[in-house]
Each structure stands twice: as structure tokens, then as C-alpha cells.
PALUM-340808 format. One record per atom (N, C-alpha, C): atom name; x, y, z. Coordinates in nm, 4 decimals. Each point is the difference from the previous one (the first is absolute). Layout:
N
nuke = CA, east = X, north = Y, up = Z
...
This chain:
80
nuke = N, east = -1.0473, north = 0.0816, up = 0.9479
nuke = CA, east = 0.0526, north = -0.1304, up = 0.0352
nuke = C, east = 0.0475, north = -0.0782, up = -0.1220
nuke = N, east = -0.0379, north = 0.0638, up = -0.1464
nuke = CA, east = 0.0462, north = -0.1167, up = -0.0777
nuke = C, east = 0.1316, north = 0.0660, up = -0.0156
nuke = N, east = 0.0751, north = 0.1042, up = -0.0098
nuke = CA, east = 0.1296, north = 0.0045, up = 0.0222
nuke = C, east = 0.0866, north = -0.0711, up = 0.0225
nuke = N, east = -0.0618, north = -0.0281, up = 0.1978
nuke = CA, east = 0.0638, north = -0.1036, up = 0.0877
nuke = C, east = 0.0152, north = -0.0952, up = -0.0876
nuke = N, east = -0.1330, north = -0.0646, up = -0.0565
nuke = CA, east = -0.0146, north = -0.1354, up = -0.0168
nuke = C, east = 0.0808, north = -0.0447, up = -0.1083
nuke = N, east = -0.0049, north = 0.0731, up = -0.1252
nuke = CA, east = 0.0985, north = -0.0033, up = -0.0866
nuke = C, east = 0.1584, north = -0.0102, up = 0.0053
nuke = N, east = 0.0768, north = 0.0847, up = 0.1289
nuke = CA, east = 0.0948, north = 0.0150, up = 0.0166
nuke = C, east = 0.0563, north = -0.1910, up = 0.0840
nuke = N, east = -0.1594, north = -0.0219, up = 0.0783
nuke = CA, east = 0.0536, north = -0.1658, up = 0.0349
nuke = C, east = 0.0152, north = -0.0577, up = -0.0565
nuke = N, east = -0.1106, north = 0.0190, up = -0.1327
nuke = CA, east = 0.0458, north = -0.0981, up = -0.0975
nuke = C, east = 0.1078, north = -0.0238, up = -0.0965
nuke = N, east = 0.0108, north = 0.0945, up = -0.0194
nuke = CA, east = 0.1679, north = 0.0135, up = -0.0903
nuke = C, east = 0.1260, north = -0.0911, up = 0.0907
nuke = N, east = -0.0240, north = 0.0464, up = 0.1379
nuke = CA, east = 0.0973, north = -0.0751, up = 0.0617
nuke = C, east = -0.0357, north = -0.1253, up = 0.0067
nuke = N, east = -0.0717, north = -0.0380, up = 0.0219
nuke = CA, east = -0.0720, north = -0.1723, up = -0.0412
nuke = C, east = 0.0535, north = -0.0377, up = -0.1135
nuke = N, east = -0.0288, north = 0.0497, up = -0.0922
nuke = CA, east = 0.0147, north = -0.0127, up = -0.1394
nuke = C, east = 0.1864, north = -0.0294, up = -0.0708
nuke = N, east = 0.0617, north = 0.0932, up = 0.0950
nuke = CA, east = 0.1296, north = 0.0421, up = -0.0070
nuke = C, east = 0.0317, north = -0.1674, up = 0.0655
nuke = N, east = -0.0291, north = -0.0331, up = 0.1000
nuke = CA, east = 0.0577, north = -0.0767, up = 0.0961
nuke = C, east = -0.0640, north = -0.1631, up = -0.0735
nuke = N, east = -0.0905, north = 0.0194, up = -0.0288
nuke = CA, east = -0.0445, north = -0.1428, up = -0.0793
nuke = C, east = 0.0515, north = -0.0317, up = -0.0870
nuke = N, east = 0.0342, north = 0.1245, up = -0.0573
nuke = CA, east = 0.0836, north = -0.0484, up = -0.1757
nuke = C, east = 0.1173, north = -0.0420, up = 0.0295
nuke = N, east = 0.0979, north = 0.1193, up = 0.0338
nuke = CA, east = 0.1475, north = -0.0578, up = 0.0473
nuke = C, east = 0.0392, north = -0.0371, up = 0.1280
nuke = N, east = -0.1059, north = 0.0112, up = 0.0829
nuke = CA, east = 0.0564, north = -0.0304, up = 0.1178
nuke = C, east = 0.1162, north = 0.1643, up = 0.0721
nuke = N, east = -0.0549, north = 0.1407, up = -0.0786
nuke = CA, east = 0.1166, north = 0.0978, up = 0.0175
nuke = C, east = 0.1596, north = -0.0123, up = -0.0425
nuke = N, east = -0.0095, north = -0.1265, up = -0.1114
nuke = CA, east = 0.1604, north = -0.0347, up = -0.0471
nuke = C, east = -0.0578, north = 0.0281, up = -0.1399
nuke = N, east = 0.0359, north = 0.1398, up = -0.0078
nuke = CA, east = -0.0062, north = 0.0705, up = -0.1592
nuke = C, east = 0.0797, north = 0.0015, up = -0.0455
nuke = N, east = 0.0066, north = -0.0653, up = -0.1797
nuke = CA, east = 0.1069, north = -0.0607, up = -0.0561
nuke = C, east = -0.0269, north = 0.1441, up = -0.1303
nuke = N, east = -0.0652, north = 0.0924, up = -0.0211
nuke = CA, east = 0.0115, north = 0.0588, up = -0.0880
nuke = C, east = -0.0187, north = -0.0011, up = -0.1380
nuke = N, east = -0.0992, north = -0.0556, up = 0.0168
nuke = CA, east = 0.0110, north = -0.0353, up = -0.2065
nuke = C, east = -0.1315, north = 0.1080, up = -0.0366
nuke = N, east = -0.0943, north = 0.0239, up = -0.1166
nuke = CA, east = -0.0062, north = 0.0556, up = -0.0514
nuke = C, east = -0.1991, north = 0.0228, up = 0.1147
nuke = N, east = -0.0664, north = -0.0636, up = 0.0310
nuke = CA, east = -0.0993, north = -0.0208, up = 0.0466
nuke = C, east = 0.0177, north = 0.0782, up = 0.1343
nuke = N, east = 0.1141, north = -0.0627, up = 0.0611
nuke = CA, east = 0.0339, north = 0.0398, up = 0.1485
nuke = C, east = 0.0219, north = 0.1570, up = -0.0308
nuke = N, east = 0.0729, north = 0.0387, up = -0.0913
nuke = CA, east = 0.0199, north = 0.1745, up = 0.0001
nuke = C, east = -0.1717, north = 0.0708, up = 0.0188
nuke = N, east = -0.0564, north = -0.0678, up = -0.1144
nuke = CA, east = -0.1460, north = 0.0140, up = -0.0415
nuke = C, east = -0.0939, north = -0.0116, up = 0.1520
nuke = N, east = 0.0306, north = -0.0644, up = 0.1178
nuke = CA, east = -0.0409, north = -0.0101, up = 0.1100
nuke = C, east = 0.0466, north = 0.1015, up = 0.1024
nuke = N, east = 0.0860, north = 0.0205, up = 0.0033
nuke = CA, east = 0.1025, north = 0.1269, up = 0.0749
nuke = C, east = -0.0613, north = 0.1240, up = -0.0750
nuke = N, east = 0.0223, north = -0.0067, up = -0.0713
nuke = CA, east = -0.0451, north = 0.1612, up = -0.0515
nuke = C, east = -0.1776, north = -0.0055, up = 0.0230
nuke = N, east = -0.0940, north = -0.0819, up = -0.0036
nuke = CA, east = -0.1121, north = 0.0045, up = 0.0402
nuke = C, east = 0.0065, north = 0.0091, up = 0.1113
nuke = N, east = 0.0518, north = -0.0534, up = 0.1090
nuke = CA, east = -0.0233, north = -0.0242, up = 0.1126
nuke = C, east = 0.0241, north = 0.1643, up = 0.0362
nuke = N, east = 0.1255, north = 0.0816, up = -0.0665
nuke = CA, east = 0.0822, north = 0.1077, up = 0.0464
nuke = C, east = -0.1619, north = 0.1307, up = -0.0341
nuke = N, east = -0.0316, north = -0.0393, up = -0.0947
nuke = CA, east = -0.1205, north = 0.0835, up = -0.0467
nuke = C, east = -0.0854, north = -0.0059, up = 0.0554
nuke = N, east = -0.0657, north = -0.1374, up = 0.0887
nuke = CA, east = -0.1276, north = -0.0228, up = 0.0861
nuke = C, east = 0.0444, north = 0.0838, up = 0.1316
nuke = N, east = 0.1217, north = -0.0247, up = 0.0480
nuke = CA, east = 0.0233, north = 0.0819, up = 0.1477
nuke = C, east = -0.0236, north = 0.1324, up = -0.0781
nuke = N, east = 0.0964, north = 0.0242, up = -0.0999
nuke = CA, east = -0.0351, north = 0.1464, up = 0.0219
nuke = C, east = -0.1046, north = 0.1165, up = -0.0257
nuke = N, east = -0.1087, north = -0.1215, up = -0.0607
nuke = CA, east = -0.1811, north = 0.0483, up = 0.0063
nuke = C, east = -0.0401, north = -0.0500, up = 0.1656
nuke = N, east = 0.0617, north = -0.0311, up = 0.0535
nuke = CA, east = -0.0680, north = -0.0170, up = 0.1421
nuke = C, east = 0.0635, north = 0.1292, up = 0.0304
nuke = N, east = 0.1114, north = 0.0104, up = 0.0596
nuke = CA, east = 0.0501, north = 0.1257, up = 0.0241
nuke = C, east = -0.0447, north = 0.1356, up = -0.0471
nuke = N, east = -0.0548, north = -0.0045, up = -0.1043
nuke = CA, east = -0.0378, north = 0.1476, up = -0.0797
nuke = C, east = -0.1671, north = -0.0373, up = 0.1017
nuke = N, east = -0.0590, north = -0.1249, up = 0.0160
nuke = CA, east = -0.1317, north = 0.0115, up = 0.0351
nuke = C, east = 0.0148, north = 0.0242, up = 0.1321
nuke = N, east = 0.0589, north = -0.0192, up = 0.0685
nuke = CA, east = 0.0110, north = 0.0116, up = 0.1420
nuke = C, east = 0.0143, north = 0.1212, up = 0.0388
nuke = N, east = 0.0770, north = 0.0957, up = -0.0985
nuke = CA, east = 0.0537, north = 0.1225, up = 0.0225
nuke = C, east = -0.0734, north = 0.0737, up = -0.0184
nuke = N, east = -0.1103, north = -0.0468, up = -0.1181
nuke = CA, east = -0.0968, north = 0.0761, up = -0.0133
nuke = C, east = -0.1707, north = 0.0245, up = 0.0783
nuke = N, east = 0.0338, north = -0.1464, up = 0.1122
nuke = CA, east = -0.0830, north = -0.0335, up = 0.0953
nuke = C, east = 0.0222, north = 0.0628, up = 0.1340
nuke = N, east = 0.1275, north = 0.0010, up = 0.0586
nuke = CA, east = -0.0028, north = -0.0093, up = 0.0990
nuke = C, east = 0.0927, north = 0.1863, up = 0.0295
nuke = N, east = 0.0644, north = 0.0392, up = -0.1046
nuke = CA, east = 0.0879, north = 0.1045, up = 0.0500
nuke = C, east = -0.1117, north = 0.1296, up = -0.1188
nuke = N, east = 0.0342, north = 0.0057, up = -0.0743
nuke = CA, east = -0.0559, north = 0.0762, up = -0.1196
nuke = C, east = -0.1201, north = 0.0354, up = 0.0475
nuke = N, east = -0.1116, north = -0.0633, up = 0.0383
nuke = CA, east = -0.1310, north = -0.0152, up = 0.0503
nuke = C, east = -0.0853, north = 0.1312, up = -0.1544
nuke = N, east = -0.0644, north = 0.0609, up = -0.0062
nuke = CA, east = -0.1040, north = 0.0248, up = -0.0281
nuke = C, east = 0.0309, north = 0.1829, up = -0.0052
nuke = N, east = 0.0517, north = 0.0567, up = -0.0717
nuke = CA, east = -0.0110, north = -0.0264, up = -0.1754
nuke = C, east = 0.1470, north = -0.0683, up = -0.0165
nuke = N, east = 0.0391, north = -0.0832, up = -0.0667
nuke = CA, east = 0.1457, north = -0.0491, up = -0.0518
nuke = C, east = 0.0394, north = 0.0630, up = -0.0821
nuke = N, east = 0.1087, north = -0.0071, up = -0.0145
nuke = CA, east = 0.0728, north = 0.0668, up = -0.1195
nuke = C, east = -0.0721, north = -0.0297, up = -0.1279
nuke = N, east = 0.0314, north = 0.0760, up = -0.1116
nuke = CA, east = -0.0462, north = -0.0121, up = -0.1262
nuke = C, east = 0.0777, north = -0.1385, up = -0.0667
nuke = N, east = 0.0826, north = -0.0396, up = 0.0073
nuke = CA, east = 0.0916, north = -0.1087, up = -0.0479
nuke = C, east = -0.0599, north = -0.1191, up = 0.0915
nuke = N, east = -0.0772, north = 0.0016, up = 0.0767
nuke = CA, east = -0.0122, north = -0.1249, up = 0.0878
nuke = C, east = -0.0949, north = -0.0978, up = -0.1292
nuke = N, east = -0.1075, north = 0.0659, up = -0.0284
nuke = CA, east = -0.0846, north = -0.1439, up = -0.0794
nuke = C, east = 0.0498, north = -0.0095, up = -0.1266
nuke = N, east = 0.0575, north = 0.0713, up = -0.0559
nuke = CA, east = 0.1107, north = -0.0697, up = -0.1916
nuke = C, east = 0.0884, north = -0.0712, up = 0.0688
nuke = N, east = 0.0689, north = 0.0469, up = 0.1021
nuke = CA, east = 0.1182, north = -0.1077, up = 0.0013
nuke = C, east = -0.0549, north = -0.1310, up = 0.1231
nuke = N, east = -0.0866, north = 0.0081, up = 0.0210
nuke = CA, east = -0.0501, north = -0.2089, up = 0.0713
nuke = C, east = -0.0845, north = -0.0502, up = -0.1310
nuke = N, east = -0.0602, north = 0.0734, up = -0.0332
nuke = CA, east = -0.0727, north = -0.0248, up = -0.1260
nuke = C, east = 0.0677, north = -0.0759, up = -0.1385
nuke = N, east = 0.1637, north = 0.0657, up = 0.0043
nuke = CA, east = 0.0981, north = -0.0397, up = -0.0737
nuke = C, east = 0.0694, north = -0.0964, up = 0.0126
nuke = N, east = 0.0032, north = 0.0058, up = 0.1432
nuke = CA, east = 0.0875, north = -0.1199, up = 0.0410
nuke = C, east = -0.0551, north = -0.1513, up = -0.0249
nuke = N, east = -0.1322, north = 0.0186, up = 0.0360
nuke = CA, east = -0.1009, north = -0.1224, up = 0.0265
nuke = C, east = 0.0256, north = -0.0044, up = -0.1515
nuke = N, east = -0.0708, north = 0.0551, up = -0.0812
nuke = CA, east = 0.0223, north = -0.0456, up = -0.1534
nuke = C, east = 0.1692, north = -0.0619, up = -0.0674
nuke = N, east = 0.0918, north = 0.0840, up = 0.0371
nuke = CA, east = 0.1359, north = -0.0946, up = -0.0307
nuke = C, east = -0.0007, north = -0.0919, up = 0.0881
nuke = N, east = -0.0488, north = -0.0464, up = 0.1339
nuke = CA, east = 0.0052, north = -0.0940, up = 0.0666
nuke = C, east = -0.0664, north = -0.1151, up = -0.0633
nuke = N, east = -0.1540, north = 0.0031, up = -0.0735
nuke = CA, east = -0.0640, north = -0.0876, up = -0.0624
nuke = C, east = 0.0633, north = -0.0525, up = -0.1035
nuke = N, east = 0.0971, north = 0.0856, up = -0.0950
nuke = CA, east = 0.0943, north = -0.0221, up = -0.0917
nuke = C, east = 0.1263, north = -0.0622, up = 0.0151
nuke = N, east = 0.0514, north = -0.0147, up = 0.0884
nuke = CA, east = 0.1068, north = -0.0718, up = 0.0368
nuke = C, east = -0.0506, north = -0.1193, up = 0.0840
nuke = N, east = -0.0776, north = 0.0246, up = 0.0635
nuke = CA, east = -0.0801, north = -0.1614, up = 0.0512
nuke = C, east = -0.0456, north = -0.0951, up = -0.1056
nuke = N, east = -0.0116, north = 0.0515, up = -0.1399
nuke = CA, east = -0.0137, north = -0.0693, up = -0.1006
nuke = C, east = 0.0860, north = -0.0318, up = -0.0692
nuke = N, east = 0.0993, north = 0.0684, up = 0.0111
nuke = CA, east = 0.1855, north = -0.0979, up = -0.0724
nuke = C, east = 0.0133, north = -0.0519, up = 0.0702
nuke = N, east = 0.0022, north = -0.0036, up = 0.1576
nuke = CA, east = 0.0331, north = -0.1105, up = 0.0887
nuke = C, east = -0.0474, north = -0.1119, up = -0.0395
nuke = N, east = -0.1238, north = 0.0075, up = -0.0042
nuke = CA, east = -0.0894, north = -0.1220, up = 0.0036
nuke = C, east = 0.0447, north = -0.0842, up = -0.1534
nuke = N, east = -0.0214, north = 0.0606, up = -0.0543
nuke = CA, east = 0.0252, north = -0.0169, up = -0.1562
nuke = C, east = 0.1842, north = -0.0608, up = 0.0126
């Protein structure tokens, strides 16, 4: 569920700041590309939840493992 919950919040987040009228400057890229990285650690988790099931591929835990870590890293230029 924190997937879900994360994915609401970004859109919260998205919608509080600009209101969804993205003007592009250097923060907003820094938000898009996080945001683009959080779906696509949900997606790798989901895939690895719900279809993959038990044993997963060998690439399943380096690459969410990876993602989440460049995700923490770019959530910090954003912020910054």
C-alpha cells in the first residue's frame, strides 16, 4: 500500500505546487524525473508482486533496490 500511497501523493504534491501548470524550470525537471522513477519502482514492485510471484527473476531485487536508491537521490536535488 505505500506504493499506492506515494503515487497519491506526488499527485497532491504535483497539483498543490502548480496547480498541473508546469512551467519547466530546473526543480520541476528534478520532480518529473523523480516522479518518472517512483512509478517505475512501483511498476518493477508490482511486477514483482503480483505476476513474477516466487522465484523472480534474478534482476528483480538490484534493479528496485536501484531504483529506490537513485530515487532517494534525485528526491534530494529536487528538494534542494
Amino acid at each position: 500500500y505505500i506504493s499506492y500511497a506515494a503515487l497519491l501523493f506526488i499527485m497532491i504534491h504535483v497539483y498543490l505546487v502548480t496547480g498541473f501548470n508546469l512551467r519547466f524550470d530546473f526543480r520541476e525537471l528534478t520532480g518529473i524525473a523523480t516522479t518518472i522513477l517512483i512509478a517505475l519502482n512501483i511498476i518493477v514492485g508490482i511486477l514483482g508482486q503480483y505476476v513474477f510471484k516466487k522465484p523472480r527473476p534474478q534482476w528483480f531485487k538490484p534493479m528496485h533496490r536501484l531504483l529506490t536508491l537513485i530515487s532517494i537521490f534525485i528526491i534530494i536535488l529536487h528538494i534542494d
